[in-house]
PDB file with one MODEL, atoms N, CA, C and O in Angstrom:
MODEL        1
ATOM      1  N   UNK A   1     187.281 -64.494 -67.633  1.00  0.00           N
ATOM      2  CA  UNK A   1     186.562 -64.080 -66.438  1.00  0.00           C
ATOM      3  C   UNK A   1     185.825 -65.300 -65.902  1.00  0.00           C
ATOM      4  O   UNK A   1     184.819 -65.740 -66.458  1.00  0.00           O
ATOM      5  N   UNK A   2     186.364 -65.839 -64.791  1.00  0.00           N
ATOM      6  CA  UNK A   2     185.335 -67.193 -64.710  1.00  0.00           C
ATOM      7  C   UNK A   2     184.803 -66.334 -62.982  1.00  0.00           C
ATOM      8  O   UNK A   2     185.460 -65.832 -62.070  1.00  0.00           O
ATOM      9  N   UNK A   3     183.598 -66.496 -63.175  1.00  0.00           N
ATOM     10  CA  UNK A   3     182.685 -66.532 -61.808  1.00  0.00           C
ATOM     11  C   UNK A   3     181.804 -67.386 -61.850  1.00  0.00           C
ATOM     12  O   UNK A   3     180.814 -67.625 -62.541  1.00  0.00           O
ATOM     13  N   UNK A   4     182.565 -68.020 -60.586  1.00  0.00           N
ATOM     14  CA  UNK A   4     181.491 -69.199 -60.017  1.00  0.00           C
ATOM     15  C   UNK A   4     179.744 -68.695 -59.676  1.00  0.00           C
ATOM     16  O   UNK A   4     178.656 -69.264 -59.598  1.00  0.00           O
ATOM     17  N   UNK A   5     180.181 -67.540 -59.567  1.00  0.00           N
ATOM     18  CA  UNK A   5     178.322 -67.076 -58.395  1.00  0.00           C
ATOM     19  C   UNK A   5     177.348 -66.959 -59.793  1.00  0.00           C
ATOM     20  O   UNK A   5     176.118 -66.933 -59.777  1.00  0.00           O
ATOM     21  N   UNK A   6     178.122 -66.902 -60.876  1.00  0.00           N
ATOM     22  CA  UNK A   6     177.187 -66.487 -62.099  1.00  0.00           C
ATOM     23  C   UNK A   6     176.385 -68.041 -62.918  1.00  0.00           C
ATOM     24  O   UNK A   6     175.511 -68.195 -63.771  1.00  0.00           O
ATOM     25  N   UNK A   7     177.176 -68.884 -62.170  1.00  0.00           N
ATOM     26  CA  UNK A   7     176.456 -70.635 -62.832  1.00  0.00           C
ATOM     27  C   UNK A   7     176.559 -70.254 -64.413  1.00  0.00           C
ATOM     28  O   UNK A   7     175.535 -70.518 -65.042  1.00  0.00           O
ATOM     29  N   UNK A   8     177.531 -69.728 -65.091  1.00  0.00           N
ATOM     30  CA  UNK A   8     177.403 -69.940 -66.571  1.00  0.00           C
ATOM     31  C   UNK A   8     177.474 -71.260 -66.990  1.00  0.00           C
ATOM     32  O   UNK A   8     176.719 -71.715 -67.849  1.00  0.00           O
ATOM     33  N   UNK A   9     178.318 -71.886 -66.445  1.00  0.00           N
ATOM     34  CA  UNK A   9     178.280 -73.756 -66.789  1.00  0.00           C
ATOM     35  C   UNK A   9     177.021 -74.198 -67.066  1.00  0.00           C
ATOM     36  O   UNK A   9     176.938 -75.216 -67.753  1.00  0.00           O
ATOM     37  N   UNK A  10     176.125 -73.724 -66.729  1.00  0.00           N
ATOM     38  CA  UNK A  10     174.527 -74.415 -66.254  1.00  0.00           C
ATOM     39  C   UNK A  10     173.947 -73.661 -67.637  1.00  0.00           C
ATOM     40  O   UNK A  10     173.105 -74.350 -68.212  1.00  0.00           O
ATOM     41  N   UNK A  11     174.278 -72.216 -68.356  1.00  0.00           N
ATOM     42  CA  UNK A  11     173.777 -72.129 -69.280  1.00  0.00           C
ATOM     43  C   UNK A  11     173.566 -72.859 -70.589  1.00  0.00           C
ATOM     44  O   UNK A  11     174.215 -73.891 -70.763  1.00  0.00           O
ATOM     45  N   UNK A  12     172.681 -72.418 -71.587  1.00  0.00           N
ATOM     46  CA  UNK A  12     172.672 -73.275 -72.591  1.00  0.00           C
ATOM     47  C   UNK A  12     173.747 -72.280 -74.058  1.00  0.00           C
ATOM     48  O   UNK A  12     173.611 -72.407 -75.275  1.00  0.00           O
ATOM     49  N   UNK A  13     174.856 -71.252 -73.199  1.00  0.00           N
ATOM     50  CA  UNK A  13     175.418 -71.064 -74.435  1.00  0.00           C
ATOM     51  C   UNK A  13     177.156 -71.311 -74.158  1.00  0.00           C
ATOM     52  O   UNK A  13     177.690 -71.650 -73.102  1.00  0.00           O
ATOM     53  N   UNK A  14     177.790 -71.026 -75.449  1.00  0.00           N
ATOM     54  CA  UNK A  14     179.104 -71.379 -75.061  1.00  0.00           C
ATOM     55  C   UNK A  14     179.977 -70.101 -74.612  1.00  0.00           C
ATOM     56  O   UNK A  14     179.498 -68.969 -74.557  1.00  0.00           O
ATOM     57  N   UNK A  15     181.349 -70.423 -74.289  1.00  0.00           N
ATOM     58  CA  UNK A  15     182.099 -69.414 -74.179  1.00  0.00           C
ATOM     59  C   UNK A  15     182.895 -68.177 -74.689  1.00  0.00           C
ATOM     60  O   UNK A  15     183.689 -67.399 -74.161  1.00  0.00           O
ATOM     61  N   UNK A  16     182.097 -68.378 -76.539  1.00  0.00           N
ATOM     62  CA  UNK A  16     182.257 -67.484 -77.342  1.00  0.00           C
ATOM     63  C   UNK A  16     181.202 -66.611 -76.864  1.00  0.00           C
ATOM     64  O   UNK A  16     181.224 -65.463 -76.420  1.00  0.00           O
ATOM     65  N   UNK A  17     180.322 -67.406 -77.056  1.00  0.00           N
ATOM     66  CA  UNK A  17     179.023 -66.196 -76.938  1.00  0.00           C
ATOM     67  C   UNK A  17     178.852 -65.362 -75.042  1.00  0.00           C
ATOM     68  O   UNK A  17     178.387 -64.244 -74.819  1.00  0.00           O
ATOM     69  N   UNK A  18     179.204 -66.006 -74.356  1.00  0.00           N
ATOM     70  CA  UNK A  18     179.628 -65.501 -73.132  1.00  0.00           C
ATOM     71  C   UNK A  18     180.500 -64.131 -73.003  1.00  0.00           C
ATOM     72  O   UNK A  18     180.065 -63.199 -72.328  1.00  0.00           O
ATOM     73  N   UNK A  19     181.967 -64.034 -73.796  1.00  0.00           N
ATOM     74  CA  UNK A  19     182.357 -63.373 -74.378  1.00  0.00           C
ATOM     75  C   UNK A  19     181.962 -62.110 -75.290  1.00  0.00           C
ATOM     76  O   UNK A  19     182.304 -60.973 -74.968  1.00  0.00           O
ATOM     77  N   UNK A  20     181.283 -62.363 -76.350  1.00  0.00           N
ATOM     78  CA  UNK A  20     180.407 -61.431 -76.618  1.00  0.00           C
ATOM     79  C   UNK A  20     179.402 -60.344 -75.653  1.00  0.00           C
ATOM     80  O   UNK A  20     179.428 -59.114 -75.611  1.00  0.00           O
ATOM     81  N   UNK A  21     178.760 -61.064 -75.113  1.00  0.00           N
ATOM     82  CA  UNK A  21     178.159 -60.839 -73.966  1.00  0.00           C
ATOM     83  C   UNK A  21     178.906 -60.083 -72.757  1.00  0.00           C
ATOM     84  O   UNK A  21     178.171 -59.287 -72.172  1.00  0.00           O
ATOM     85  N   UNK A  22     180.105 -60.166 -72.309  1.00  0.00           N
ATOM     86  CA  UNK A  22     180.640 -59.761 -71.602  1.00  0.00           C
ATOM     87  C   UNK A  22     180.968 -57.969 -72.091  1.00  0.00           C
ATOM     88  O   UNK A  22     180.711 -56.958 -71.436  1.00  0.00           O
ATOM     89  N   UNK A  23     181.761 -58.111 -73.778  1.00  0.00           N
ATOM     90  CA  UNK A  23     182.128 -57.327 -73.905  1.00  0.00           C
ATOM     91  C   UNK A  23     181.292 -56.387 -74.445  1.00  0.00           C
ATOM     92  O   UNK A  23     181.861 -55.503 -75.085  1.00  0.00           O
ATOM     93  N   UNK A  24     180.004 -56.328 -74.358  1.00  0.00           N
ATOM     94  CA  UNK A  24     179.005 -55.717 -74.664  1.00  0.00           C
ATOM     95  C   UNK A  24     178.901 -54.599 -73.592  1.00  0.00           C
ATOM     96  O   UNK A  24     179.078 -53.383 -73.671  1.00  0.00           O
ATOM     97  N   UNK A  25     178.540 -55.450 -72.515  1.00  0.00           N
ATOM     98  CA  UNK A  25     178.009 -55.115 -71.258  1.00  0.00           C
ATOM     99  C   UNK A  25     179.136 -53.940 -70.950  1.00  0.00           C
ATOM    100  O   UNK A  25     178.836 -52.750 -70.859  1.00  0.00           O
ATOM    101  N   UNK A  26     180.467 -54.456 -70.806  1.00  0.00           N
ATOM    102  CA  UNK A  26     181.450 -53.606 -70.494  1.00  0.00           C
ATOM    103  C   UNK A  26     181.154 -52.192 -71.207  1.00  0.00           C
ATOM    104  O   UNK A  26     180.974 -51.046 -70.794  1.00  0.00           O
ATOM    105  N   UNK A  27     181.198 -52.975 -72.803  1.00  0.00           N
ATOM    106  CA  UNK A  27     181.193 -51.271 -73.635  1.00  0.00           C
ATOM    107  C   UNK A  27     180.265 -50.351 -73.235  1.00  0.00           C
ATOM    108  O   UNK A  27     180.475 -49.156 -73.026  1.00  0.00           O
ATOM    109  N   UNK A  28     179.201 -50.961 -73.132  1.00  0.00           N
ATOM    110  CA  UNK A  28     177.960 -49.576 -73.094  1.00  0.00           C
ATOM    111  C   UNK A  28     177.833 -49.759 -71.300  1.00  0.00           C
ATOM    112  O   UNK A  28     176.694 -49.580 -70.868  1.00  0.00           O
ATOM    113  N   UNK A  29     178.869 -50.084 -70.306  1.00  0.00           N
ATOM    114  CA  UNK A  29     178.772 -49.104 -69.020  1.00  0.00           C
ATOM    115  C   UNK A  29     179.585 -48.471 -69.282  1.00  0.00           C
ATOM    116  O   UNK A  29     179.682 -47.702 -68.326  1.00  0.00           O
ATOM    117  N   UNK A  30     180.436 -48.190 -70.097  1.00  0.00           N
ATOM    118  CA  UNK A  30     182.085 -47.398 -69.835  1.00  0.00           C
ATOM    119  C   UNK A  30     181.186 -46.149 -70.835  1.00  0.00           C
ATOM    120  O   UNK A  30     181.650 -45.073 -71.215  1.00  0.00           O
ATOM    121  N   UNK A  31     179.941 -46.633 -71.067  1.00  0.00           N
ATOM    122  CA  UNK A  31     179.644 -45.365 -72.548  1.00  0.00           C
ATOM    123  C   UNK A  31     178.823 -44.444 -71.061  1.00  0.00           C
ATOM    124  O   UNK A  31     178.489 -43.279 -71.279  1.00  0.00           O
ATOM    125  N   UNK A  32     178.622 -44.889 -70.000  1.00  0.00           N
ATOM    126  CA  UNK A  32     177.512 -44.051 -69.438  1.00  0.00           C
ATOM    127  C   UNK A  32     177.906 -43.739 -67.950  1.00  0.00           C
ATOM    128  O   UNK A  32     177.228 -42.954 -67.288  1.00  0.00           O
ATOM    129  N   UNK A  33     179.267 -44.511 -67.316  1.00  0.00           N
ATOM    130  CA  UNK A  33     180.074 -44.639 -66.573  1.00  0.00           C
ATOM    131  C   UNK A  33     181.004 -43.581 -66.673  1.00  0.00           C
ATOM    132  O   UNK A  33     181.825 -43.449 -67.581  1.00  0.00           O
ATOM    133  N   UNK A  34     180.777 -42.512 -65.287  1.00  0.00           N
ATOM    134  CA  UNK A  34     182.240 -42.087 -65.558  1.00  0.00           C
ATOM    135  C   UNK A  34     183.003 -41.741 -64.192  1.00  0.00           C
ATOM    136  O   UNK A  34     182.321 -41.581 -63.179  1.00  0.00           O
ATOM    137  N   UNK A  35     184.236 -41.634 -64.139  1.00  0.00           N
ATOM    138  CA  UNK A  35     185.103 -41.338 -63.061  1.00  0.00           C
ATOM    139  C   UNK A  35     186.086 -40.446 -62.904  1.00  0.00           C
ATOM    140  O   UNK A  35     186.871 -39.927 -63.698  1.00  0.00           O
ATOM    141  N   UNK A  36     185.804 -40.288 -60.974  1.00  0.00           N
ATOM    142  CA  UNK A  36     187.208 -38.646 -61.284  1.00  0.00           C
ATOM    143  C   UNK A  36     187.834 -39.063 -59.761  1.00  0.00           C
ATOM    144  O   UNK A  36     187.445 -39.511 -58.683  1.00  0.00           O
ATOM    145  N   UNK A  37     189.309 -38.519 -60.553  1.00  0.00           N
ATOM    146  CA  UNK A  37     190.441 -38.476 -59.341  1.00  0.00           C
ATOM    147  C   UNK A  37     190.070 -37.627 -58.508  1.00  0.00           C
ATOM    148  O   UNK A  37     189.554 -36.626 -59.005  1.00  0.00           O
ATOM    149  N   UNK A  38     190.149 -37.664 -57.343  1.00  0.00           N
ATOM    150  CA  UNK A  38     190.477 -36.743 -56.714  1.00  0.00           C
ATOM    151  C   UNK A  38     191.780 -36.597 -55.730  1.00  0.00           C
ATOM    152  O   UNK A  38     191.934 -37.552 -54.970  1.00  0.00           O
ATOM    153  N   UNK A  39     192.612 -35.678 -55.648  1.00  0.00           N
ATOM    154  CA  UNK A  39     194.259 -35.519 -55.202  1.00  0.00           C
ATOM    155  C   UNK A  39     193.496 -34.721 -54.522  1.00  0.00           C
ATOM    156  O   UNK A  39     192.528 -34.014 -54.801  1.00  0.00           O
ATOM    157  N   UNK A  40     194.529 -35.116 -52.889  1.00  0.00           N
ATOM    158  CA  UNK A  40     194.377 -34.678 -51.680  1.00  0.00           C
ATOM    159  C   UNK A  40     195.880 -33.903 -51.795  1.00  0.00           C
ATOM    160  O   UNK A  40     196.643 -34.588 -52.476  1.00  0.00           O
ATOM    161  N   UNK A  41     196.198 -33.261 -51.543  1.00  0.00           N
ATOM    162  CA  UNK A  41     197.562 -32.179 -51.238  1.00  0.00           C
ATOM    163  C   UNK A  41     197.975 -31.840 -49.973  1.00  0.00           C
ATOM    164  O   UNK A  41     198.932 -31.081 -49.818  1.00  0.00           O
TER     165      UNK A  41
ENDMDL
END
């Protein structure tokens, strides 16, 4: 995932721990996140 608007380059950690970080974030919105189809007919 590289985003420029986020200046991670400029942080003081690496791209493991970025990673971590990412997939954190993901897990616990998908835990509180939810979504529905809706079909038009």
């Amino acid at each position: 995932m590289s985003n420029g608007y986020l200046t991670r380059e400029d942080a003081p950690i690496g791209p493991e721990t970025w990673k971590a970080l990412d997939d954190t974030m993901i897990q616990a919105a998908r835990s509180v996140l939810t979504g529905r189809r809706v079909f038009f007919t």
